[in-house]
C-alpha positions in Angstrom: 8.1 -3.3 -26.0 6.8 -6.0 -24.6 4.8 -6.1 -20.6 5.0 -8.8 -18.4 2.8 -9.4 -16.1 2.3 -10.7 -12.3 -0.5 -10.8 -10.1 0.4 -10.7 -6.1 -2.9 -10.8 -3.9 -5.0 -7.0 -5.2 -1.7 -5.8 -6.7 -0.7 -6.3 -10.1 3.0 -6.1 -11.0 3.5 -4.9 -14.6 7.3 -4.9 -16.1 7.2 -3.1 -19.4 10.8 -4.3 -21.3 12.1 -1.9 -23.7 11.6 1.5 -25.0 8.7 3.9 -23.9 8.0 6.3 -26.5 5.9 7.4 -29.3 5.5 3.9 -31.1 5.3 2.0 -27.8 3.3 4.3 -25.1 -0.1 3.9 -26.7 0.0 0.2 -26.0 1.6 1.2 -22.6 -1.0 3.6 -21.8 -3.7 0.6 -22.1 -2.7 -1.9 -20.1 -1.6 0.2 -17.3 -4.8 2.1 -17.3 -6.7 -1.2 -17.6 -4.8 -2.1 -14.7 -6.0 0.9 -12.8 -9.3 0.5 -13.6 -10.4 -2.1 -10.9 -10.9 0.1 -8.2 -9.6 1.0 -5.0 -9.0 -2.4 -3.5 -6.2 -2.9 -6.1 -3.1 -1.5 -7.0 -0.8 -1.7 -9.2 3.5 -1.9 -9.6 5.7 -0.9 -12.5 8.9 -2.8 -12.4 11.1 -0.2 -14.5 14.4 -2.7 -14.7 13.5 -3.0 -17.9 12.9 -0.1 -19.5 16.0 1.3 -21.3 14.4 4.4 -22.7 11.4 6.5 -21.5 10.1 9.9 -23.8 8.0 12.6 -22.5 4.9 10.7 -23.8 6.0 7.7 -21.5 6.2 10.6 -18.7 3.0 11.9 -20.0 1.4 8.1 -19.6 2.5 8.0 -16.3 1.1 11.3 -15.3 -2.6 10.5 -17.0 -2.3 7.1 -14.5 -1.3 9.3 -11.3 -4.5 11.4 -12.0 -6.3 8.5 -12.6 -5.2 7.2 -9.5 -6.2 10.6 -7.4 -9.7 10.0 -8.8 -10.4 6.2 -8.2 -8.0 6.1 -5.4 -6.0 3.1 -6.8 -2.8 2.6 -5.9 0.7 3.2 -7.8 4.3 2.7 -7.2 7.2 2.3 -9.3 10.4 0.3 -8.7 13.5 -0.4 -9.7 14.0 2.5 -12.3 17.0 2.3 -14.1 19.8 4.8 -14.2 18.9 6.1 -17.5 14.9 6.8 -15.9 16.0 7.3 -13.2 17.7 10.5 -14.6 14.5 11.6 -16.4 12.5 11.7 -13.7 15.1 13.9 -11.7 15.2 16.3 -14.5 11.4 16.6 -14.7 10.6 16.0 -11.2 8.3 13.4 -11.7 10.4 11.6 -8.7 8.5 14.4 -6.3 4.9 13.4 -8.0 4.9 9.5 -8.5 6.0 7.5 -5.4 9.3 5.7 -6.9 11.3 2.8 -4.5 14.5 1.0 -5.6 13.7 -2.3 -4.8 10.7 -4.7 -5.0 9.9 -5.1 -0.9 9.9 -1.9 -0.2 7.8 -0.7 -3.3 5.1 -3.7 -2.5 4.9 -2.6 1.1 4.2 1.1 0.3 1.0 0.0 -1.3 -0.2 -0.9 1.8 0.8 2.8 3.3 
C-alpha cells in the first residue's frame, strides 16, 4: 500500500492505494495519526478510491483516529469509498460513526461544518 499525499490550506488529503490490512495498517495507522496530530486548526481527508480491501484492523485504525479526533478536536472525513468499503462499513456501522461523503466537494466542505 502505498499513501499519497495533498495538502489543501489546514487540510491534508491522504489517498491510501491498495489493501488495508494486517501487513499494511500499521504503516496506515502512522501517517494518518501523524496527520491528526497538528491540532485543531487542521484536518484531515481520506480519499478511499483507492483502497480495494479494508480488514477489521483497517476499521480498527480508523476508529483509534475518530477518538483521537474527539480528543484533539481535529477534523476527519472520508470520501469516495469504494463499493467493496463501502459495504464494510454498512455491515459494521462505521458509516453511522465516521462522517463518509461520495465525492471530494462535499467531503472538503464538511470540514468546515
Amino acid at each position: 500500500m502505498q499513501i499519497e499525499i495533498e495538502v489543501q490550506g489546514n487540510t491534508q488529503i491522504l489517498k491510501p492505494i491498495g489493501r488495508i490490512d494486517q501487513n499494511t495498517a500499521p504503516a496506515f495507522q502512522e501517517r494518518l495519526l501523524a496527520a491528526l496530530e497538528n491540532g485543531p486548526d487542521n484536518a484531515v481527508a481520506l480519499d478511499m478510491s483507492g483502497v480495494d480491501f479494508l480488514s477489521s484492523i483497517g476499521l480498527r485504525t480508523l476508529m483509534i483516529a475518530h477518538k483521537n479526533c474527539q480528543a484533539n478536536g481535529t477534523r476527519l472525513v472520508l470520501f469516495a469509498l469504494t463499493p467493496v468499503v463501502r459495504e464494510v462499513f454498512s455491515i459494521s456501522r462505521f458509516d453511522t460513526v465516521l462522517r463518509c461523503f461520495d465525492e471530494r466537494g462535499p467531503a472538503l466542505a464538511g470540514l468546515s461544518v
